[in-house]
Structures are given as structure tokens and as C-alpha cells.
C-alpha positions, 0 to 999 in steps of 0.5 A, a space after each residue: 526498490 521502487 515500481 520500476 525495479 520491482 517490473 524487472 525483478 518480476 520479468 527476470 523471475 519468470 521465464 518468457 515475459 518481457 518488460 511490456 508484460 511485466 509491467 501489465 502485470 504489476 499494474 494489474 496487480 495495483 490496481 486491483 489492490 487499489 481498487 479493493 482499498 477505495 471500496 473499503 475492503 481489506 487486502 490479505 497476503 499470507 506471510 507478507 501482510 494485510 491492508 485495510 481502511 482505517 476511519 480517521 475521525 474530524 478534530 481539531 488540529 493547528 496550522 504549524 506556520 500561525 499556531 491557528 486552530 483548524 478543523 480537519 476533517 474525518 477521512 480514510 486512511 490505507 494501513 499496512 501490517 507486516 505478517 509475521 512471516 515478514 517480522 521474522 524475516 526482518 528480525 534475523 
């Protein structure tokens, strides 16, 4: 599925709203997740899942083209982590 289709799924669900709409409301929707992630909170969905930022830290890595060694630099990284709920329904 990509975004596209979820604005579909999400304006045949609820009665009344139209493609424009719908697609304000997704966009909403990721934006303030994005927005909750750059500024290092963590996001909870019961019975779907829960994002948070994870500190990378800076190593030593290799340019697979040379072998050469580089330095990466520390970084955050978004991490997702299916709830149960979704694990269950996965595993059925």
C-alpha cells in the first residue's frame, strides 16, 4: 500500500469526504508524526505500534567500492515496533 491508496482506503471509510479531504487528513496526520519524531518524542498507537529516535553512535565503517576506512558520523535514526495486537494479527 502505498500513501495514495491509504488517502482512498481513508475517504471510502468515512462517509461524506472527498479525495481533497482525505488527503488533508493523511497529510496532517504525517506531519505531525514527523514532526513529533524530529523533536525526539516517541509516538504510541495502541494495538498497532510505537516510533521513537534512536541515537546511533560515530564508528568506523568501510567504503564497500575501496575497502577504505571511514568515519560515520553519530546520527538519529526513526525505529518502529509492532504492538502486540499487530504481531497477533500477523501470526494468524
Amino acid at each position: 500500500m502505498n500513501k495514495s491508496d491509504l488517502i482512498e482506503k481513508v475517504r471510502k471509510q468515512v462517509n461524506g469526504l472527498n479525495s481533497k479531504d482525505a488527503d488533508l487528513v493523511v497529510n496532517a496526520l504525517f506531519d505531525s508524526m514527523t514532526e513529533a519524531l524530529a523533536s525526539g518524542d516517541g509516538i504510541e498507537i495502541r494495538g498497532f505500534g510505537s516510533f521513537k529516535v534512536k541515537k546511533r553512535e560515530a564508528r568506523e565503517g568501510r567504503n564497500p567500492k575501496t575497502g577504505e576506512t571511514v568515519q560515520v558520523a553519530a546520527k538519529r535514526v526513526p525505529a518502529f515496533k509492532a504492538g502486540k495486537e499487530l504481531k497477533e494479527l500477523m501470526n494468524k
